[in-house]
N, C-alpha and C positions, 0 to 999 in steps of 0.2 A: 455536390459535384466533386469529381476527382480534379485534383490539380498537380500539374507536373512541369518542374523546373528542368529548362533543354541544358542550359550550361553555366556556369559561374558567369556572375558580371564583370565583366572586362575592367581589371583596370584594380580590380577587389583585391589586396595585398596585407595580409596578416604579418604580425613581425613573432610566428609560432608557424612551425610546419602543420599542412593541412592535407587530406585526400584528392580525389576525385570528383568526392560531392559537393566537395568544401568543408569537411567537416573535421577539427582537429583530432590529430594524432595523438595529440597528449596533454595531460591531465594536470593542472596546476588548480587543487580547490581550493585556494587561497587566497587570487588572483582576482581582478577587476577588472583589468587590461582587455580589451576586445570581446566583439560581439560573443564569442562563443564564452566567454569565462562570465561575461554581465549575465547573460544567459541564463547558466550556472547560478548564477547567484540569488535571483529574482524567482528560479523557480524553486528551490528548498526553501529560499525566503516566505512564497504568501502559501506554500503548502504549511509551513511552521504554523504561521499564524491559524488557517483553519484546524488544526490541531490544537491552536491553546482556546481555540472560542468551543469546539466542541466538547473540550473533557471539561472547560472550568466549571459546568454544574458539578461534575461528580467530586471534582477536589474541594469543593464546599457542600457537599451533600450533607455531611452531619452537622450543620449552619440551617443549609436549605427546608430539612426534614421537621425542623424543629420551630419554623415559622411560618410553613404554607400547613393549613387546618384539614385537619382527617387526612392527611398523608403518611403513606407506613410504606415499610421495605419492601414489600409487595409493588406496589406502586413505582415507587422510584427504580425497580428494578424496569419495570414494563416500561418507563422511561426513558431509561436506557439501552433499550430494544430500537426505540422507536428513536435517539439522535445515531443509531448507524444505518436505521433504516432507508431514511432519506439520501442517501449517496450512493440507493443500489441502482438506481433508476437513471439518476444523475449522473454517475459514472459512465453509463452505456454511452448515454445523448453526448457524453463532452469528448468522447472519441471521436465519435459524427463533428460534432461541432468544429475541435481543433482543427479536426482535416480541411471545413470550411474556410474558416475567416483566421485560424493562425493562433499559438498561443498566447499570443501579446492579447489582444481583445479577451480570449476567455478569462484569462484570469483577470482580467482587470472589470469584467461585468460580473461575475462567477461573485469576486468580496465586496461589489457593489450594493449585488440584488441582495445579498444574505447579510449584507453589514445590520439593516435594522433590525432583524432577527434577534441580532447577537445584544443591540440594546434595549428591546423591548424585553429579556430576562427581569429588566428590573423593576418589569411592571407586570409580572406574574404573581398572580392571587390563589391560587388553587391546582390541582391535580391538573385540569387540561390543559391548562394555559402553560403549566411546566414541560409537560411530554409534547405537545405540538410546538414549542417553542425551541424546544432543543429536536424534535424531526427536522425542522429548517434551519438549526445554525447547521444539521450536519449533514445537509444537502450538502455543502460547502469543502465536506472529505474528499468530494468529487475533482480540486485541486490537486489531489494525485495523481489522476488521469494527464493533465495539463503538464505539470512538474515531470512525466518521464516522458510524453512526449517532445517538449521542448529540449529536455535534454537529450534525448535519442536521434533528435536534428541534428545538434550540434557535435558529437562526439564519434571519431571511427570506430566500424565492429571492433575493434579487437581490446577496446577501454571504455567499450559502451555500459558493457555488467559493471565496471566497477563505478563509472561516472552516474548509473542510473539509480545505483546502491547509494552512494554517496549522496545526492540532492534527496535522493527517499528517506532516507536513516535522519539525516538532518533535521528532513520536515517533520518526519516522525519524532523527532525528539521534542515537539511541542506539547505533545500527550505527558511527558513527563514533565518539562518547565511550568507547567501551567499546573502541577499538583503541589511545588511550593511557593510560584507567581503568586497563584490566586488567593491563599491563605494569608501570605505575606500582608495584599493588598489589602485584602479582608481587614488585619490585625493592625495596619495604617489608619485604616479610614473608622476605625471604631472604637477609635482616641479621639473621636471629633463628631463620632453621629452615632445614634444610638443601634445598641447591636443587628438589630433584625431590620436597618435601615444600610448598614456598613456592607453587607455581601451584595444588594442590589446595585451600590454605587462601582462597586468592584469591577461588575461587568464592561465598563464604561473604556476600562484598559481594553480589552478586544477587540471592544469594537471600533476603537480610534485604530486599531495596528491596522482593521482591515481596511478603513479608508484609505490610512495614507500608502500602503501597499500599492494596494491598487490604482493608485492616482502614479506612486513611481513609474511601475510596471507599464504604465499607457505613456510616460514620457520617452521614458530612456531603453524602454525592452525591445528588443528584434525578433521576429519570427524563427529566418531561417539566416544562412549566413551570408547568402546574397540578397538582405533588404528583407521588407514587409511583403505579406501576402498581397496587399492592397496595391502598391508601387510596382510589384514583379507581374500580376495580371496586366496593369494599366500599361508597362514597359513590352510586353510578349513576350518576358523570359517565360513568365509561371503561366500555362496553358490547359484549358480545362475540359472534359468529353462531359459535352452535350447529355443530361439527362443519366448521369453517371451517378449519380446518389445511392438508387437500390444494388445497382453490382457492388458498389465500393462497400455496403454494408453486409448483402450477401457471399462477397468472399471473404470476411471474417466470420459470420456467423457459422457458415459451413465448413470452416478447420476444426476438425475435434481438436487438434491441438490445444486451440483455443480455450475449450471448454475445461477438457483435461487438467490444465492450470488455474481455470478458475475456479475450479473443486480446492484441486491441493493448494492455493493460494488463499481459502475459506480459511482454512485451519493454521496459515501462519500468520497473515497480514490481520487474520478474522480472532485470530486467539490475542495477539498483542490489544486488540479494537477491545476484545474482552476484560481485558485483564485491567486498560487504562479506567475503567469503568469502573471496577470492582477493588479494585485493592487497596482504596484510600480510605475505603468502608470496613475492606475485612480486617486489614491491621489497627484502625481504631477500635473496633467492635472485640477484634481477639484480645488483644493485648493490653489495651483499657489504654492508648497513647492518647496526647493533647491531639486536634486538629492541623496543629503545624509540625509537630514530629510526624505524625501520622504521613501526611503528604510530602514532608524532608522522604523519606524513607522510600515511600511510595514512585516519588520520582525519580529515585534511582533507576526504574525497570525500562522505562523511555526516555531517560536519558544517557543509557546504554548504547543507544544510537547514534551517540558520535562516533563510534568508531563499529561497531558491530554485522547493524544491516551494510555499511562499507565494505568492510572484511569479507563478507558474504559474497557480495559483488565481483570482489576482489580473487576470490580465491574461484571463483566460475572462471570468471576470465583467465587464470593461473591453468586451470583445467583442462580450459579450452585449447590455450597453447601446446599441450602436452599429448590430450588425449580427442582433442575436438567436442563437438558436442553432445557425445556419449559424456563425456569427462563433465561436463555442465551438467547433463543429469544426474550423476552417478551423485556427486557433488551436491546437487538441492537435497538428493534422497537422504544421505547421511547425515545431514543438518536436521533435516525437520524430522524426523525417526528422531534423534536423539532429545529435541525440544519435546516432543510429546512424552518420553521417560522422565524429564525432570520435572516435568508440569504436573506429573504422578505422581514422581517423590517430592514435591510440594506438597501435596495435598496433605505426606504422613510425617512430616516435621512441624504442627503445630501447635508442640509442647513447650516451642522456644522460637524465643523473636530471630535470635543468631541466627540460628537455622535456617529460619525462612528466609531471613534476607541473602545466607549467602544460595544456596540451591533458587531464590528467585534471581540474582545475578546469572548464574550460567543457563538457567533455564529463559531468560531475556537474552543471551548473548545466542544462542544456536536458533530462537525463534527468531530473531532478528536478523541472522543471517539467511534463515532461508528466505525470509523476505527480500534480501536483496539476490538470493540467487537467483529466485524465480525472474527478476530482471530483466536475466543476462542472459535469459534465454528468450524471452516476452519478443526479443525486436527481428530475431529470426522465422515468426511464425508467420507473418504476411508481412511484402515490403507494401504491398498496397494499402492494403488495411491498419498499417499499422497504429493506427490512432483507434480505431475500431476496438483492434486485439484487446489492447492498452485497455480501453474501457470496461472490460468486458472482464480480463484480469482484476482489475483492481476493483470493480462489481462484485463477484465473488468473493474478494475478501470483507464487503459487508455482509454480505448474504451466509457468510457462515460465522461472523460474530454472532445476528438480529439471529440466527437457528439457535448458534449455542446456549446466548443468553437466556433466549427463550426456554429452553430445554433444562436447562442447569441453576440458570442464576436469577429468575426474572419472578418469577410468582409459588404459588401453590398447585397449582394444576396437576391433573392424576400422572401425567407421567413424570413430576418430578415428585411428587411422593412416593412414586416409586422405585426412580434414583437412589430416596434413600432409605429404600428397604432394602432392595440388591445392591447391599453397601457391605466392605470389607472393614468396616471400622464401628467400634460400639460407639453409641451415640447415650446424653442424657435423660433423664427422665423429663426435659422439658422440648415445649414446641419449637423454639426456634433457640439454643443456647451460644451464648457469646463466647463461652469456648468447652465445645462438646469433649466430653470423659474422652481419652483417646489412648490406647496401649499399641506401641508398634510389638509387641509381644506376643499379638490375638491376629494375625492379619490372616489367618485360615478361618474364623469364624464371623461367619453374617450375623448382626446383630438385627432381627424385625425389628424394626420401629412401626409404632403404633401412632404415632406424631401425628398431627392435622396442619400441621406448619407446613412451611418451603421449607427443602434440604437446603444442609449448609454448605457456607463456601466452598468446603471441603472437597464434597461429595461432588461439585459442579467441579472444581479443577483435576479429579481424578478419572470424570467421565470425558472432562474435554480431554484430557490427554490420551485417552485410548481413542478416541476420536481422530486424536492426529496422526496415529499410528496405523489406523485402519485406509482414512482418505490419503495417507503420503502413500500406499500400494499402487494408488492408479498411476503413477508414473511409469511404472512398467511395460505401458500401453503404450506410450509416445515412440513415433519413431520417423526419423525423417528419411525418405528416400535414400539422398545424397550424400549421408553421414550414419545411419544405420539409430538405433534407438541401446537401450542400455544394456539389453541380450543379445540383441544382432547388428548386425554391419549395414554398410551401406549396399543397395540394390544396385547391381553392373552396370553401369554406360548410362546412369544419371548422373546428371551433371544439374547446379545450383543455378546454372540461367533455364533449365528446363523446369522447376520448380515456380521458377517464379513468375516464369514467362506464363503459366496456365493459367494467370491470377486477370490476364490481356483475351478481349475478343479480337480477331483477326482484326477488324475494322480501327481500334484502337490500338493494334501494334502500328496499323498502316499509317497511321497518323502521327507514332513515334513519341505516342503517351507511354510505350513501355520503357522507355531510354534509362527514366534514372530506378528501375528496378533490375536493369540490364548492368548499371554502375554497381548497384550495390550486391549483387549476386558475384561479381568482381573479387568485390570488398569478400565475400561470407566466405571462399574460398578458402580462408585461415579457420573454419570452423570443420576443417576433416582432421585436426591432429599434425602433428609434428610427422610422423611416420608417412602420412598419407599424404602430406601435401607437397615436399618435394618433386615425384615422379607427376604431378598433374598442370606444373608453372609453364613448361614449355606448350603444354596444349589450352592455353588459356584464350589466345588470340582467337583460336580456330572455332572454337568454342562457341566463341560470342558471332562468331562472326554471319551464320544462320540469320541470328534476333534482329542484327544490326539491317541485313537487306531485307528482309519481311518488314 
């Protein structure tokens, strides 16, 4: 069911200035202090955690490989297909869902249901029980849906990219803490219990994080800024249209917008999902490192995300002020273009550890920012849907890891031996070598490989990167009415309450279910640009004023 908040609760007093919607104007991520900062906090918090429960197989994978029987790279690769598979499906349903019952309840059910998931790793015996084991801790990614919705409650358009950036980049930095957590704990516990007994005790740290998360988040978490979903129905602030489930899911699934971002959103949120998967394998396997430098190292590339997918955020929103939301697109395009270049020239610096690590640094910092730019433009595509959109976005970015890996990093299958025949780099005289013959000196001639092995790491981060450079083109296509798209302008005599008001059947404006999309169209008005928005503040009343008697 749609549900719709008529007006602030009487009497609700922040000591930080707020909107219209209730929602703060300004950004303190450091803060505790009031609903909108707890908010903040709780949701980068249990998004972190499903982040360290779903990489921590890969950050003991050459632990793992070495005590579960008849398991090979092959395998583990197709296992790691199959823990971001699970949060394609998941992601869609928790857009739906948050819209339902509020993001306090999901996330606190969301590390509930997948907490045992995350301790049964340590009672994995074999190949299947590893790959369906980690599909369900990584239902659990689907916490990122949750995490920008809740924050995209709380925060106005105009520091929503960067607030949305910032709880995402955070969470995401779990993918990285958990590649020198896990080893750490590993190398704790195997002072005291014998080795190939020491990484299944391991697991036992995530899955306590997801209880007690979740047990916080159902105490002390808020929905929206006027109270819980539950208390605002029961009160008749939050008000709901009758049988309104299929339109609220049908007016997201029907914005190409929507879809648009979920493509290009494959290849930035879907290349980091890749990358946390693989690299703790390929710099041990290249460079012959221990398992705990390996994952020291390793961690670096998501733990970039303190400050990175932020800045990304940060600089959309910087754009938007300036050039509106042309300026946000122009912005995701130059970030993620540039991450698919260095994710290429990653692939021809693997003659030295330096090298990779510093070109995986910048090639982590521009992929991570268009992750959060894509953001900061995510909460403009439907105000209705916008938990919908949300899901649907951050769907797509598994759906284009579980391709890539598939494609690049995961098994043998004909088209990636043929990856790496149509390869620009000479390769060994062997099937799968730990660190393949390599001359940046030859990069004109294709070397055939006659190999029966999977391509190497290599060949997989050079094809993901034209990859990203081919899918970041679709943004081209986007274009919003009211604000024009990245080659053209805006269309005459549209205005951003006629956008959104289309998302309303007459029946449900009559009933003044459109109200707070009528607020926040208000709000979006700062997304035509510095130039444009001046000449349109005096007709803003008149504007509205149509939706308001309808």
């Amino acid at each position: 069911m749609k549900l719709a908040v008529e007006a602030p609760v009487k009497g609700t007093v922040y000591p930080y200035p707020t909107d219209s919607e209730g929602k703060a104007t300004q950004l303190r991520p450091w803060s505790f202090s009031g609903v909108h900062y707890l908010s903040f906090q709780l949701a980068w918090i249990s998004f972190f955690a499903s982040f360290v429960a779903t990489f921590a197989p890969a950050a003991l994978v050459t632990v793992i490989r070495d005590d579960l029987t008849g398991i090979t790279k092959v395998d583990l690769g197709n296992a790691a297909v199959a823990s971001v598979t699970g949060a394609i499906f998941a992601r869609v349903f928790m857009g739906t869902y948050c819209d339902m019952v509020g993001p306090r309840l999901a996330v606190s059910s969301v590390l509930l249901i997948t907490a045992p998931a995350v301790f049964c790793m340590s009672m994995v015996e074999d190949l299947t029980g590893f790959a369906a084991d980690r599909f369900f801790i990584g239902c659990s990614l689907c916490m990122f849906v949750v995490c920008q919705v809740w924050t995209g409650s709380m925060f106005n358009v105009n520091i929503v990219g960067t607030a949305n950036a910032i709880t995402g980049g955070w969470g995401n930095m779990g993918g990285g803490a958990t590649q020198f957590i896990m080893p750490l704990v590993y190398l704790g516990v195997s002072y005291q219990r014998p080795v190939f007994e020491a990484w299944r005790w391991a697991f036992f740290i995530p899955g306590a994080l997801y209880v007690i998360v979740a047990i916080v988040a159902l105490l002390v978490g808020q929905d929206t800024p006027h109270g819980d979903f539950r208390d605002l129905k029961k009160s008749g602030v939050m008000r709901s249209g009758k049988g309104a489930l299929w339109p609220l899911v049908k007016c997201g699934l029907t914005n190409y917008r929507a879809w648009v971002l979920a493509l290009t959103y494959g290849y930035s949120f879907g290349v980091e999902l890749t990358v946390d998967n693989m690299i703790v394998g390929y710099l041990f396997d290249q460079f012959g490192l221990s398992i705990t430098v390996a994952g020291a190292l390793g961690a670096i590339f998501g733990l970039m995300n303190l400050f990175s997918r932020a800045s990304g955020g940060l600089i959309s929103d910087i754009m938007a002020r300036h050039f509106g939301m042309r300026g946000r697109l122009w912005a995701l395009w130059v970030m993620q273009t540039l991450s698919g270049v260095f994710c290429i020239v990653m692939a021809y610096v693997d003659y030295s550890l330096g090298a990779t690590i510093a070109v995986m640094i910048i090639f982590s910092i521009f992929c991570q920012q268009s992750c959060g730019a894509h953001y900061g433009i995510v909460p403009f595509i439907s105000r209705r849907s916008y938990g919908v959109v949300a899901g649907m976005v951050g769907a797509g970015g598994n759906v284009g890891s579980a391709i890539t890996q598939a494609l690049f990093f995961a098994g043998a299958a004909p088209w990636q031996l043929l990856c790496s025949v149509v390869n620009i780099r000479p390769t060994s005289d062997h099937d799968v070598p730990l660190a393949p013959a390599r001359s940046l000196s030859l990069p004109l001639h294709p070397c055939v490989s006659t190999t029966c092995g999977p391509s190497p790491p290599q060949n997989g981060l050079q094809w993901m990167g034209v990859m990203t450079l081919c899918i970041t083109t679709l943004l081209f296509t986007i274009n919003f009415p009211m604000w024009g798209g990245m080659f053209t302008g805006p269309k005459a005599g549209v205005t951003e309450e006629d956008y959104y008001l289309r998302e309303w059947s007459a029946e449900e404006v009559s009933a003044g279910l459109h109200n707070p999309s009528m607020k926040f169209a208000m709000e979006s008005k700062s997304q035509r640009g510095f130039k444009a928005r001046v000449p349109v503040v005096a007709s803003t009343e008149v504007a509205v004023k149509p939706d308001i008697v309808a």
